[in-house]
N, C-alpha and C positions, 0 to 999 in steps of 0.2 A: 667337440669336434676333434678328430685326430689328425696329429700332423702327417705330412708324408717319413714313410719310414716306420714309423709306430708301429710297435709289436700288438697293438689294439686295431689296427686298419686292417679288416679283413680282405683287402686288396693284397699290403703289403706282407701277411700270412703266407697269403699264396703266392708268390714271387720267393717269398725266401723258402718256402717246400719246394718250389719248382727249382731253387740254385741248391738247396740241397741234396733233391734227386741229383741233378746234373753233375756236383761233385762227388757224391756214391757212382756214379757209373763209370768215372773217369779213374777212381780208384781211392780215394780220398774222402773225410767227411768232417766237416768243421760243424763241432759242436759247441757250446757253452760249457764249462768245467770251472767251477770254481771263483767267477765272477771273467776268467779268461776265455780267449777262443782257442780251443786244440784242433789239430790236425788228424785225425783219427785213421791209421789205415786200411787201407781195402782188404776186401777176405784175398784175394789173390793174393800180396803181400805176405799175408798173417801166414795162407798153407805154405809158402812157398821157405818162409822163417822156419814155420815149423817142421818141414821134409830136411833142412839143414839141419848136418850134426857136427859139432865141435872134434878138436880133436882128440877131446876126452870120450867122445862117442856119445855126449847127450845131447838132445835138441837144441838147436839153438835158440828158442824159446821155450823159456819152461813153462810149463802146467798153470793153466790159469790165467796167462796174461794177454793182453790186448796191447796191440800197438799204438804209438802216438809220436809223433815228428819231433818233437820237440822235447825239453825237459820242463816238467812241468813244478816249480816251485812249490815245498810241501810244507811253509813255516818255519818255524823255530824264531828265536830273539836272534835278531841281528847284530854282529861286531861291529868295532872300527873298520869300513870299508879301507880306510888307507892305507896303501902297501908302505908308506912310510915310517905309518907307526908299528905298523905287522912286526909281532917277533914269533919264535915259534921255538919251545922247549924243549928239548929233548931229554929225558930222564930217568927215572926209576933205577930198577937194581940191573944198572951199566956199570962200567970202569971210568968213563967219560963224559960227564955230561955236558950238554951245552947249549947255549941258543943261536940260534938264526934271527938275523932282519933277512929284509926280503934284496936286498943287493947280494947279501952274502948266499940264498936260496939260488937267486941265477947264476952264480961264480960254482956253483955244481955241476957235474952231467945233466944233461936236458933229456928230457925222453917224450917225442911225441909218439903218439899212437892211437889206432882207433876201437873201441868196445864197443858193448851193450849193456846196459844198464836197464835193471830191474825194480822194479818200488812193489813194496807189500801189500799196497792198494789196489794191485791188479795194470799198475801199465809200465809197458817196455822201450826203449830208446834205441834202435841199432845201428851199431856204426859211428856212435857218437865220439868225436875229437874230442883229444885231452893234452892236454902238455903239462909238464913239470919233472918233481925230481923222485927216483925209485926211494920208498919207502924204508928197501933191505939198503941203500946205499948210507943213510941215517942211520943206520941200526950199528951197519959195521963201523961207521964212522964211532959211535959211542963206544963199542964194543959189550955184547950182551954178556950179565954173569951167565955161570951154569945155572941152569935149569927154570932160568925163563921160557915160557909158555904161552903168555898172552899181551897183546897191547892195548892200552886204554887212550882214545882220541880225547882228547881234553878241548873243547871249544869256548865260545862264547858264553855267558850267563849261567855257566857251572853245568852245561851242555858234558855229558862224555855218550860214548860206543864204547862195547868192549869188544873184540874179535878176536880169536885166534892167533898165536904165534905165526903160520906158516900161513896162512886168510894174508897176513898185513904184510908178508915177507916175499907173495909171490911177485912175478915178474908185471906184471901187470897192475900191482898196487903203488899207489902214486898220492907224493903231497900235489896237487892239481892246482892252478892257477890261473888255466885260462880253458877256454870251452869253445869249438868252434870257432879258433884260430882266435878268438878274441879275449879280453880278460870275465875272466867269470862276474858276471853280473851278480849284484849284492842280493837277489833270491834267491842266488844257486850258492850262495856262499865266498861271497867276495871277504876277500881278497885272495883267501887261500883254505881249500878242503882238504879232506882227504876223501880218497878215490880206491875202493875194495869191489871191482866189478862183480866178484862173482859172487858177493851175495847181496841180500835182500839190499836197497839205495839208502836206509836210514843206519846202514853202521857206514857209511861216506860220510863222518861228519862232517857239516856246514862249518866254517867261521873258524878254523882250527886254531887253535893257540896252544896246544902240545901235544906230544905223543908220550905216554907214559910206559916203559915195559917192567913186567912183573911177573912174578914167578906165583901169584894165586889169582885168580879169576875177581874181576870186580864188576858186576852187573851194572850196564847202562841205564841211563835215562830213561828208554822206553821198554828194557829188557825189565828192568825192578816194578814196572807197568802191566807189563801182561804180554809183552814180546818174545819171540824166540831169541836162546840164549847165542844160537849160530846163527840160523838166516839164511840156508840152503835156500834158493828157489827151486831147483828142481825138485827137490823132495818137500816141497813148499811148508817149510819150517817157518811160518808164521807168528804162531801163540803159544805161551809158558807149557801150557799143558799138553803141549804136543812132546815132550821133550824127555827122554825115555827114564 
């Protein structure tokens, strides 16, 4: 016998296809993903993203992706969630190196602001809140030698990203700390990420514990894997062998 509710009561089937239609029509569709429920957005939404263009002139969704309301937590080994024990490194071939705890992280400039965020899995976030401290403000503070090039996000359980010099420098790239006015939840990378909007969501590394800069390229975690070494979405730089 099945209880009420039960995904086996073909009563209770049909109630939940009927609240399913009823939020597809409304604009909206909560599906199962992953053991979670997401919000999946309406095709009206999705064209309406995609007739939008940035001010670089590309869609504001790129190629490929599907919308979803929320941030959808994609793994990795978790850190010490405590911002008390949080310190965060700053290093490599600088003049200055140094560490941050995280009292000394809010005694910086604050920068909130809103993006869109991308995952290589195929779903999008728009408009998602961020707060924290700019990226380039850490950099000047170290003082970069000549002819650094690239940053290496150093994380958690020997966790890195690599990205781009001018990727981690732009205006927009941020150590993150809280999400949606609140502090980042330990799936999205409590206590403190880093935040690279414009490309693919897995060089944002989770659980940050440094930022390394360097003057020769050092392939990530999932880049040394079968990743792309950038991570454009628009030109949906995916996989190793896309990579000219």
């Amino acid at each position: 016998m099945t209880a009420p509710n039960d995904p086996a009561d073909p009563l209770a089937r049909a109630l939940a296809r009927r609240e399913l239609l009823r939020r597809a029509a409304a604009g909206t569709v909560v599906t199962a993903l992953g053991g979670g429920l997401w919000a999946l957005a309406g095709e009206g939404l999705i064209r309406s993203a995609r007739a939008e263009t940035r001010a670089d002139g590309r869609p504001r969704l790129p190629p490929g992706q599907r919308l979803i309301t929320s941030l959808k937590p994609m793994g990795g080994t978790p850190g010490d969630p405590s911002r008390r024990n949080w310190r965060l490194k700053v290093h490599g071939d600088v003049a200055k190196p140094f560490e941050l705890d995280f009292a000394e992280l809010l005694q910086l400039e604050q920068v909130e602001q809103r993006c869109d965020v991308h995952c290589v899995t195929g779903w999008s976030v728009l408009g998602a809140q961020w707060k924290g401290v700019r990226i380039k403000d850490l950099a000047d503070r170290a003082g970069l030698n000549k002819g650094v090039r690239h940053v290496i996000f150093e994380a958690a359980a020997g966790y890195t990203a690599n990205v781009r010099l001018e990727d981690a420098l732009a205006p927009t790239s941020l150590v993150a700390y809280e999400h949606d006015t609140r502090p980042l939840a330990r799936p999205n990378g409590a206590p403190v990420r880093s935040l690279v909007p414009d490309l693919y969501f897995w060089k944002s590394a989770k659980y940050l514990t440094g930022i390394r800069f360097a003057r020769r390229d050092q392939r990530g975690y999932w880049e040394e894997r079968g990743y792309h070494n950038h991570a454009d979405p628009w030109t949906e730089e995916r996989y190793s062998y896309q990579e000219g």
